[in-house]
TORMARRO-771075 format. One record per residue: residue number from 1; residue in one letter; x, y, z of N, C-alpha, C in turn. Coordinates in steps of 0.1 Angstrom, whole numbers, padded with zeros to 4 digits, m for minus. Layout:
<NUM, A, <X, Y, Z>, <X, Y, Z>, <X, Y, Z>> ...
This chain:
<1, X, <m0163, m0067, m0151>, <m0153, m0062, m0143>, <m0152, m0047, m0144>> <2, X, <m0154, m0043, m0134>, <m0152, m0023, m0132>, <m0135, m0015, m0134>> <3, X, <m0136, m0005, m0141>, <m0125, m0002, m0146>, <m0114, 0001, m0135>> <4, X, <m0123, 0001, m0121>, <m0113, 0001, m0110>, <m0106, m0014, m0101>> <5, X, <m0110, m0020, m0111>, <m0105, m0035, m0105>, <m0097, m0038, m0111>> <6, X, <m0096, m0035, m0122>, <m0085, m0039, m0134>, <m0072, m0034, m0134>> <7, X, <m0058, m0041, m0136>, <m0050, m0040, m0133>, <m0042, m0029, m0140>> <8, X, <m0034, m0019, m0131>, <m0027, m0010, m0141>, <m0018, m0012, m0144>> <9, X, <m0008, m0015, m0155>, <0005, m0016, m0158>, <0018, m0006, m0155>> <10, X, <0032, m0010, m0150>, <0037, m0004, m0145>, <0039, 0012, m0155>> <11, X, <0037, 0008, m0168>, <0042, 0019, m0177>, <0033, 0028, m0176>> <12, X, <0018, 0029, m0174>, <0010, 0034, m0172>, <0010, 0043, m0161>> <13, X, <0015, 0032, m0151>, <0013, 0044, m0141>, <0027, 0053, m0142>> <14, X, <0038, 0049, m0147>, <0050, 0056, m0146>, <0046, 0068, m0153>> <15, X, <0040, 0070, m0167>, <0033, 0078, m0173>, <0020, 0087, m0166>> <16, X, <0014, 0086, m0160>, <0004, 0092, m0152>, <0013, 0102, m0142>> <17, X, <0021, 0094, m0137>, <0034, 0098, m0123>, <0039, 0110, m0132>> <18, X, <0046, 0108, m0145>, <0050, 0118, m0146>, <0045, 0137, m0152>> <19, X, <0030, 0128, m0156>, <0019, 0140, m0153>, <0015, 0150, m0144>> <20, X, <0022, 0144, m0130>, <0023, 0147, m0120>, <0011, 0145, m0109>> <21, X, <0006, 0130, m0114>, <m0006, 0125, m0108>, <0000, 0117, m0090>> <22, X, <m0006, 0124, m0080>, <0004, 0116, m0070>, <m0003, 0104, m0065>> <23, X, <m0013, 0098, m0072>, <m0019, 0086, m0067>, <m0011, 0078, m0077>> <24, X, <m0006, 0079, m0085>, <0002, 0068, m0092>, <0015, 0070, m0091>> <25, X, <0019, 0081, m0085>, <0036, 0080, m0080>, <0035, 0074, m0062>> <26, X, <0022, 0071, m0058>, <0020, 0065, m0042>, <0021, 0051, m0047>> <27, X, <0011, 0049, m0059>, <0009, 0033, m0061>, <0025, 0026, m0065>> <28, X, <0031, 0034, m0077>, <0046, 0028, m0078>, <0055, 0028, m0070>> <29, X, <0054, 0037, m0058>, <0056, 0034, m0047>, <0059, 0020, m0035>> <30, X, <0043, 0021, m0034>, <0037, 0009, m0029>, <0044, m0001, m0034>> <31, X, <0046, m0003, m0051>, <0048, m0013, m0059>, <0066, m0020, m0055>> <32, X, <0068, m0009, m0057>, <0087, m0010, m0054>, <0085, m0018, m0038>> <33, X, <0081, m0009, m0029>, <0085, m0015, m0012>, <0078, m0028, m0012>> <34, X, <0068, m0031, m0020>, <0062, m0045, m0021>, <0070, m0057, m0026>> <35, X, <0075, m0051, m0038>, <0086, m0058, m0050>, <0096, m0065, m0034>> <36, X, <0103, m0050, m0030>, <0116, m0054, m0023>, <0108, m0064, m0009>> <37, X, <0102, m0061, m0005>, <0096, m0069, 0008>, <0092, m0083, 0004>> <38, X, <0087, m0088, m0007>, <0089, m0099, m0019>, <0103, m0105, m0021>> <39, X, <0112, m0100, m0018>, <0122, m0101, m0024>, <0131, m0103, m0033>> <40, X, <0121, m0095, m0040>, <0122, m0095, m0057>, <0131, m0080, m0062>> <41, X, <0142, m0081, m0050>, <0155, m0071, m0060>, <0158, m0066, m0070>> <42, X, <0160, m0080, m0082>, <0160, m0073, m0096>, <0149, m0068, m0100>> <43, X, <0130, m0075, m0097>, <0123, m0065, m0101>, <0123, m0048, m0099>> <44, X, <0128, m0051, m0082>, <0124, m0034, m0080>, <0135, m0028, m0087>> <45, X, <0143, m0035, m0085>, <0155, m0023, m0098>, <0149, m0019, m0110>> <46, X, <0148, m0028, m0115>, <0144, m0030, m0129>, <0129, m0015, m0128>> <47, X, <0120, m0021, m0122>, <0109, m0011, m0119>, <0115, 0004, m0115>> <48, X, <0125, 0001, m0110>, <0130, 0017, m0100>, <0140, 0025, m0117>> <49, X, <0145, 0016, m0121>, <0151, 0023, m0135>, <0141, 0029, m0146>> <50, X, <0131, 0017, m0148>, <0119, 0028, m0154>, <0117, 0037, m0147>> <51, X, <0110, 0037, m0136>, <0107, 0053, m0131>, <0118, 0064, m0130>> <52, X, <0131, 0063, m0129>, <0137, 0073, m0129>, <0144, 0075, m0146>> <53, X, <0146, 0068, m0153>, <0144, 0071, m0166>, <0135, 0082, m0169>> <54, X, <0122, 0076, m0168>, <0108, 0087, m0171>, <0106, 0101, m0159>> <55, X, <0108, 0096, m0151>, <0107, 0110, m0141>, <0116, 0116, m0134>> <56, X, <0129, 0111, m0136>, <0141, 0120, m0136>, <0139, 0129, m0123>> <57, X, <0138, 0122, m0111>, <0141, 0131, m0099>, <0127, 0139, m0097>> <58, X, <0114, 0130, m0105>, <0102, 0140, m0098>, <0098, 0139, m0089>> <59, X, <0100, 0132, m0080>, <0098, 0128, m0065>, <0093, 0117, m0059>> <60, X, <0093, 0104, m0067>, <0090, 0093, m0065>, <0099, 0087, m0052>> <61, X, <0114, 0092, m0052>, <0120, 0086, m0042>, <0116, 0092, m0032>> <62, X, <0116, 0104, m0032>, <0113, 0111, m0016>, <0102, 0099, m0004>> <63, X, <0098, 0086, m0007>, <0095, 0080, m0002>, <0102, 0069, 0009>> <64, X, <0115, 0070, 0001>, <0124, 0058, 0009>, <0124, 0046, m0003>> <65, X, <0121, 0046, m0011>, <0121, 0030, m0013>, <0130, 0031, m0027>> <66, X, <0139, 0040, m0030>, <0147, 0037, m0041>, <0162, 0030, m0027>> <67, X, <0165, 0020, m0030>, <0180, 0017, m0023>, <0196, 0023, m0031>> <68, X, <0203, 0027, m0026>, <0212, 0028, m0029>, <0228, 0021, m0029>> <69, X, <0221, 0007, m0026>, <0233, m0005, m0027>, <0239, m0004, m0041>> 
């Protein structure tokens, strides 16, 4: 299996994101509006609380996909 097939963990990429890598603040992205379209709510919370724990307003939301219910 090629290191690009293999699966990244969310903590990984939250950690990458806050390196200020924007292909992993795109992918947790991705991940959250996938989560919610899934309709898996407590995941994406849950997912959306780690990233804003760790990156504290680095611009992950500027995408739309944190909710504010």
């Amino acid at each position: 299996m090629d290191a690009n097939t293999l699966p990244v963990s969310d903590d990984n990429l939250i950690a990458r994101a806050a390196e200020g890598d924007v292909v992993a603040r795109q992918d947790l992205a991705a991940r959250l509006r996938k989560l919610r379209w899934m309709g898996s709510d407590d995941e994406a919370k849950l997912l959306a609380a780690k990233v804003g724990a760790r990156l504290s307003g680095a611009g992950i939301y500027s995408e739309g996909v944190q909710n504010t219910d």
